[in-house]
Structure formats: C-alpha cells, structure tokens
N, C-alpha and C positions, 0 to 999 in steps of 0.2 A: 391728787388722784393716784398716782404711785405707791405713796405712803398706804392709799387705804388696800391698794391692789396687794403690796406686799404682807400687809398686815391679816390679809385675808387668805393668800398662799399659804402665810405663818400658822394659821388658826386650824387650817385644813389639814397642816402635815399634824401638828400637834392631838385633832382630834383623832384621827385616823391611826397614828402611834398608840394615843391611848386605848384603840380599838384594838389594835392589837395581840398589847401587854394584859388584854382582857380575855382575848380568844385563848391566849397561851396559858393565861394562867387557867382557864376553863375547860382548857385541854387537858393537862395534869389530873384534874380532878374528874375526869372524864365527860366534858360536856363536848359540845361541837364537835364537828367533822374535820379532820385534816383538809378537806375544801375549802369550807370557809374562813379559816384562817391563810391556806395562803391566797384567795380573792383579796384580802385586808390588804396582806402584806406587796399583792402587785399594786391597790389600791395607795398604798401610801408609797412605793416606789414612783410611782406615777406623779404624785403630790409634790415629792423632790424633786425630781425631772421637772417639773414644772416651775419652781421653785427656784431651781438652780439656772433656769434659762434666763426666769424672770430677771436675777439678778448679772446673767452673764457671767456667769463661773463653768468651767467645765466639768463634766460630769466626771471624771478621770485625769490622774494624775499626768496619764499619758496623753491626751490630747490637750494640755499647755504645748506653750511655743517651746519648751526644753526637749521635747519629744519629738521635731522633727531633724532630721536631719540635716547637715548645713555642708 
C-alpha cells in the first residue's frame, strides 16, 4: 500500500515537472501566459510537499533537529 502510495506521489511530481519544462520552454518561444506556468510550478511545489511528508523528510534544511537550539 505505501509502495504503491509512493509510487504515485513519485509519478505526480514527475508529471507535473515535466509540465512545466514544457510551459517554459513554450514560454521562450512565445506561447502561454506567465500565469499558467507559475499555476504548474505552485502545482508541482505542492506535489513535493506532499511527497516529502509522505516520506517524513523536512522540507528545509532548517527545520531538522540541527536547527534547534539546545
């Protein structure tokens, strides 16, 4: 169940990058909107946050245990 959970996170962030290696480059050449690429790019932020809780990794350097004070 996990496996396929993560495996489906993985697929999501993958597609969603490739979405937006496509806006950007479609941007250059003058297609879309500067809206719609950064939609993508909150869209695949999203996908890692999600990604990254799934696996319990922090999203910031800063908020590991080296970053509190003692």
């Amino acid at each position: 169940m996990a496996d396929d959970q993560f495996k489906s996170l993985l697929n999501s962030v993958d597609a969603l990058y490739h979405e937006v290696v496509a806006l950007r480059e479609g941007a250059k050449a003058g297609g879309p909107g500067k809206e719609d690429l950064v939609l993508a790019e909150l869209r695949l932020d999203n996908a890692w946050r999600e990604l990254y809780e799934f696996m319990d990794l922090p999203l910031s350097r800063e908020s590991g245990p080296a970053a509190s004070p003692e």
